[in-house]
Each structure stands twice: as C-alpha cells, then as structure tokens.
N, C-alpha and C positions, 0 to 999 in steps of 0.2 A: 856566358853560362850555358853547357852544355844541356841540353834533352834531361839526359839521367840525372845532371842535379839540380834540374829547376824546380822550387818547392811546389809540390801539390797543389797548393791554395791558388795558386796562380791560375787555372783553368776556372774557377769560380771566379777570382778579380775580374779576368777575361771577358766571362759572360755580364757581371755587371758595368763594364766600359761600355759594351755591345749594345747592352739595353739601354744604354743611360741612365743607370741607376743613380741614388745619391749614397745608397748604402749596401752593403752584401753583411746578412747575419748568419754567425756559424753557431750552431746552440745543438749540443748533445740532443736527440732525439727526437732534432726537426731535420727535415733535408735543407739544406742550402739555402737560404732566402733573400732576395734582394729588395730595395722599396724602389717603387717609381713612380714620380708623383704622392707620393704618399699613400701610395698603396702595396702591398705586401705579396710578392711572388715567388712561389718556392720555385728552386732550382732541383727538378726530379733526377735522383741519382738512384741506383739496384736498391739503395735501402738509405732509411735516415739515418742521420750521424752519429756513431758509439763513441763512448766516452774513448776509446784506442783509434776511432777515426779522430778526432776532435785533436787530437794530443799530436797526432802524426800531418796536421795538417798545419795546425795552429804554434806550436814550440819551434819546428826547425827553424821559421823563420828570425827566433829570436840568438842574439848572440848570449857569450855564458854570462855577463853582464847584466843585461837584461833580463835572463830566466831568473836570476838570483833575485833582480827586485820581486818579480812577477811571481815567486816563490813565498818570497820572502811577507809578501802586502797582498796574495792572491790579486790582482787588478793592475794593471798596467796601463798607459797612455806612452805612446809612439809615434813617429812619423817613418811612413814605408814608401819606398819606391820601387817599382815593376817598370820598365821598360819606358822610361820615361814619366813614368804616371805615378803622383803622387798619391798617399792613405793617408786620413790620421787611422790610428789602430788605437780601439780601447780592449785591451784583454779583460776577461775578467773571472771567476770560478762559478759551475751552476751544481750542486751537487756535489761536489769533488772532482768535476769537471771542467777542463778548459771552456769558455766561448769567448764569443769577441763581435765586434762591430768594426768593421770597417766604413770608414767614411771616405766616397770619392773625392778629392780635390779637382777642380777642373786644372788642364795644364796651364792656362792663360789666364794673368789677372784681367776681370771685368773692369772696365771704368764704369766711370759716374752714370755717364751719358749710357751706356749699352745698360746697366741694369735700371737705369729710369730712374735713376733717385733725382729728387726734388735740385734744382738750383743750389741750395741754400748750403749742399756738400762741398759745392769749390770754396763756398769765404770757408768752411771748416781746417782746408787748407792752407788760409793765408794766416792764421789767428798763429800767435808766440807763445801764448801763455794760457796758462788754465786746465781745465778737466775737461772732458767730453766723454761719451759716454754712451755706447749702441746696447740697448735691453732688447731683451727679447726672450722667450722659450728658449730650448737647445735645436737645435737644426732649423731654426730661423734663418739664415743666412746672415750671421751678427758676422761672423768670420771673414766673409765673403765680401761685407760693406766697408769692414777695416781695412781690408785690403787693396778697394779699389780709394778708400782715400790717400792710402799711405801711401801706394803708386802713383799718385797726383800730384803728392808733395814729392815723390823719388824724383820724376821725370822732369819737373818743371823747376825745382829749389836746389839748390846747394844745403844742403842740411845733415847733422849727423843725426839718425834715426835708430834707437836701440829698440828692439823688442825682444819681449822675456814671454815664450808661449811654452806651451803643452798640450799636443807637441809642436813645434813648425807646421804649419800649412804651406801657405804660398811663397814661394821661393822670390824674391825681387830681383830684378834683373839690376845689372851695376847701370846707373846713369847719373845725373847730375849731386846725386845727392850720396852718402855711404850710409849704407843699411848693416848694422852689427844682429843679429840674429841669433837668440842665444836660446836655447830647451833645455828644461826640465828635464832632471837627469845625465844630461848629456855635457850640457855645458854651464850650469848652475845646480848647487843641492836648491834649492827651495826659491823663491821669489821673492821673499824678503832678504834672502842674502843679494840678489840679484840685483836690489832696489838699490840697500846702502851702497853699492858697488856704485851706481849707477851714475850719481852726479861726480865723481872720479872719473869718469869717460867722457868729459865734454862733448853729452846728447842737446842736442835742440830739441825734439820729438820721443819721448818714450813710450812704446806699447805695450800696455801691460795685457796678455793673455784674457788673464779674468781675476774681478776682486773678489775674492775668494775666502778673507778672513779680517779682521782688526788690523795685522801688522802689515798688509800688504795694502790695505786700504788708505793705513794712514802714510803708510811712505808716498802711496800715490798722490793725495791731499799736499802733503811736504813738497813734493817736487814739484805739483803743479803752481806751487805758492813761491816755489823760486825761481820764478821765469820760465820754467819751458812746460810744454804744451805735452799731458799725459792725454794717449785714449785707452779707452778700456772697456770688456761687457759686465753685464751683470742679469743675471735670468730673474728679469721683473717684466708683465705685460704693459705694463703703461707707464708712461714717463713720470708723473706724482710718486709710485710706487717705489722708481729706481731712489728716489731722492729718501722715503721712509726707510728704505732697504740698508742704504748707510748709513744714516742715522742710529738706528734697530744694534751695527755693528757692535757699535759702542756700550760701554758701558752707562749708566743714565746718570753719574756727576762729571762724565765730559762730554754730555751731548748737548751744553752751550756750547760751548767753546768749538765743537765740532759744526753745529748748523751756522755758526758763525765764518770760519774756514772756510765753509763748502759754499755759502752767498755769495761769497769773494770771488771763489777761486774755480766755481765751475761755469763753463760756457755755455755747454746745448748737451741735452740729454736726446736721445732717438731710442723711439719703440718700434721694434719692428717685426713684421710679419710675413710668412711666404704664402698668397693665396695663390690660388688657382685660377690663369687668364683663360681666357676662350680663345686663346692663339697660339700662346706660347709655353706650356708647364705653368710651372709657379712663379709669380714675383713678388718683389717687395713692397710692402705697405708701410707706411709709418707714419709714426705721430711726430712730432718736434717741438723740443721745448727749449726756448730760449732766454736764457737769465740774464734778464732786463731788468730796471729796478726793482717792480714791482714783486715780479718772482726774488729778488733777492731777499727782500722785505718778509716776502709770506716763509722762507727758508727760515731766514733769523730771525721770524717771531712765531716759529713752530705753526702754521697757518697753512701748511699745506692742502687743505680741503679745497682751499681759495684757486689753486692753479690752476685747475682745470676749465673754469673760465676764461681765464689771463691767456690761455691756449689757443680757447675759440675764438679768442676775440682779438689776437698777438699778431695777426699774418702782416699785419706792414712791416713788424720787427723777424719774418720768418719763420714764425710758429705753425703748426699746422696740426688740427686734432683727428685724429685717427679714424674719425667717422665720416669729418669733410672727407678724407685722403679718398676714404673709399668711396666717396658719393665720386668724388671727380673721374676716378677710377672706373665707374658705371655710369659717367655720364658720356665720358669717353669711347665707352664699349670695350672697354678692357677686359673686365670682367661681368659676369651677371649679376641682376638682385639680390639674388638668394645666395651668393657670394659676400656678399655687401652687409646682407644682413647675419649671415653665419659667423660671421670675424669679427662685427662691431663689437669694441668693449665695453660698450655705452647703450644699450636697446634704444631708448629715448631718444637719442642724440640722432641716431641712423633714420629712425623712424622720422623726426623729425625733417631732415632731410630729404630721404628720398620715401614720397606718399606710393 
C-alpha cells in the first residue's frame, strides 16, 4: 500500500501501538483518544473530530459489504489488520455521526504461564466434554484468557477446534491441532446458524464468541451434552452470577429442565478481572468455580446463594474465591491494598482476609 492510499486512521492506530494502548477512540467532537492502563489520553490533532473528519477516516477502511451492514444496523463489529497488527473494530453512529472503538489485539497469543493464571487452566485443556465458561465485564481480558487456553490445546492436542467469534481476534498458528475460524458476517449470518452447522464439522472443541441470547445458549448447552467441550463468555462479575445469567435466559417453564442440563454438563465457570500490578500494567484476577457435586446439587435444586461458600472452601477441588485471589495476589506483592480492596466483590470477604 502506497503512501497516498494508506487510510488516514492508520496514523492514530500508529500512535496507540506506540503507547501501548488497549484502545484508540474516534468519537465526533473529541480529538483522537486512546486508553492506557485505563486511563484516557487524547491524541491532540489542529482541531477535534467533525462529523466530515470522523466519516473520512472511519468508512474508507470499510469494504461496500461492510458499509452496507454498517448503514444498514448503524453499528458494526470487525476484525482489522494494519501492518501486521490486529483491531477488533466496533463502529457505531453518535449523532448521525460515525465513531468507533478500536481494540488492540496483541500480535502474540499469551500463555497460561506469561499471564499468570492459576494451574487449574491446563487440566481446562485436557477435559472432552462439557461447558466452561470465562465472565467477566467487557475489556477484562475474557478474550485474551480464551485464547491462551485454546493455544494450549492447538499446540499440545491433535484436535479439531471450531470458533464462531465477532469479530476474530487472535489468529492461531497451524500446529498439532486444526483451528476452523469462522466470523460473524463474514463467514456465518448469525451464530445459531453457525451452532446447528457445527456438530456436521466433526469439532472436538467449540468456541463460542459470547452467549448472547436463548438460541445460542441452548445450542451451546446441546453440544456440550454431546461430547465435546464448549468455551464461551458471558459479561457477569462473579461466577454464582454467570450460572443466574443462563438460567435468567430462559423462559421460567424450562428452567428445570435447563438447571438440570447445565449441573450435568458445565465444568468450571471463571470470573475474571484486569487490576492494576505495581510492575507490570494490568493483570488478571479471578475467581473459579468448579462443578463438583455439591455445586451440581445447589444448580438443580435452584440454591445458588449456597456456592459461594462451596468456592471458599472448594481449593482441594481447584476453586478459588475472588478475594482469596486477591489476598495472594497482595501477599505476593503483586499488587497493593488498596488494589485488593477496590476490586473485591465481596467487602467482608477481603476485609476478612487481608486486616
């Protein structure tokens, strides 16, 4: 790509590479903005963005395909590439106005081990069957966690792995296993067409994107119950929550038969958070819930209040509650107190821990 037609936007991607941002925001009548560390820096350009800047920076990069949706739904979701360098891209309209978010991808999938998650990720990889299932807020690193298990299982298993995202993230490298990689839009209309597709494609491993509605929920449910091993997020802070969350999906004369299902057929729920180290930017926190009997039990007999002890008190079976994480986490010198104490979802729990 020549000088004269490389899109405009590119000079702001540029600078949020530069900074290590995780995001660059283009929003009519702010200048340029990136986040780092979770915090908010504008990119000072002669003047803030006009709705004829916004449209001149933001459209070229879309093909006629793409503007049509993006026309058609005002709000898009994409995956972009610059020079190697991955985006998701969410367009969306402010005013009658284009903006957008772009999200950094790193180039290189993390593993387990570099983002510090707990042990209890690799048995995640040896497991055949069942649900699993990363919660968390949005820009938690839920994407980022997915990805370094499912690289765990690429590199180490022979296994066929389908994922149905929106848009693609992180690209896997071909190794021991074949990774089918399929987006929203691009190469599926919707994700329940994607689903029923799916046990037609002799998958071992299915990744579903995000549960996102009843029909995509319960295909995930279905396939996790015929053998092979669904992961998937859902934007809940705590792991009891993710479990109300699909339940909640349903309608209320199938939600036996649904918390019935989900005791069976889910594995480990993870909640997870990105705080702030005193070393290194942000990493991950998390809770873990492991369904052992007892949690199968409080599922299908609608007792959820119950798990969150079954949590604190689960660690021989690999559970781990959100507030221990963070005590270790401060005991460690990872992070500070007042880190510890800003993130607990629990006050008492924290408090109790760490005096």
């Amino acid at each position: 790509m020549t000088p004269a037609t490389t899109p405009a936007i590119h000079q702001h991607l540029q600078i949020a590479i530069e900074r290590d941002a995780s995001d660059l925001h283009i929003v009519p009548g702010y200048f340029p903005t990136i986040r780092v560390n979770e915090a908010l820096y504008a990119i000072r350009t002669e003047s803030p963005i006009s709705k004829k800047d916004a449209e001149g920076l933001l459209l070229p990069i879309l093909s006629d395909a793409q503007l049509k949706i993006y026309r058609e739904h005002l709000q898009y979701d994409f995956s972009y590439e610059m020079n190697g360098h991955r985006f998701r891209a969410n367009f969306y309209t402010v005013k009658g106005a284009p903006a957008a978010t772009f999200r950094i991808i790193s180039p290189a999938i993390r593993t387990i081990s570099e983002l510090m998650l707990p042990p209890i990720f690799y048995e995640f990889t040896k497991m055949r069957s069942g649900l699993i299932l990363i919660t968390g807020p949005t820009g938690e690193g839920k994407s980022t966690t997915l990805a370094a298990v499912i690289n765990e299982i690429n590199m180490n298993y022979a296994k066929h792995i389908i994922t149905i995202e929106d848009p693609i993230e992180y690209v896997y490298p071909v190794a021991k296993s074949i990774v089918s990689q399929r987006e929203l839009n691009s190469d599926t209309y919707s994700f329940a067409d994607a689903l029923k597709g799916a046990l037609r494609e002799d998958p071992d491993i299915v990744l579903i994107g995000e549960m996102r509605d009843l029909e995509t929920t319960q295909a995930a449910l279905t396939i996790a119950e015929t053998g092979h091993l669904v992961l998937s997020t859902l934007h809940t802070s705590s792991t009891p929550e993710a479990i109300n969350r699909i339940l909640d999906i349903f309608p209320s004369h199938q939600q036996g038969m649904i918390r019935s299902q989900l005791s069976s057929t889910l594995r480990a729920v993870v909640a997870q958070r990105l705080v702030p180290s005193l070393t290194q930017g942000r990493i991950p926190a998390v809770e873990v819930l492991v369904n052992t009997a007892g949690v199968s039990n409080a599922i299908r007999e609608s007792k959820i209040h119950l798990i969150d002890n079954m949590i604190e008190t689960g660690e021989e079976q690999g559970m781990l509650l959100f507030e221990k994480y963070l005590t270790r986490l401060y005991q460690q010198g990872t992070i500070s107190k007042e880190t510890a104490y800003t993130y607990a979802l629990r006050q008492s729990e924290i408090t109790k821990f760490i005096k």
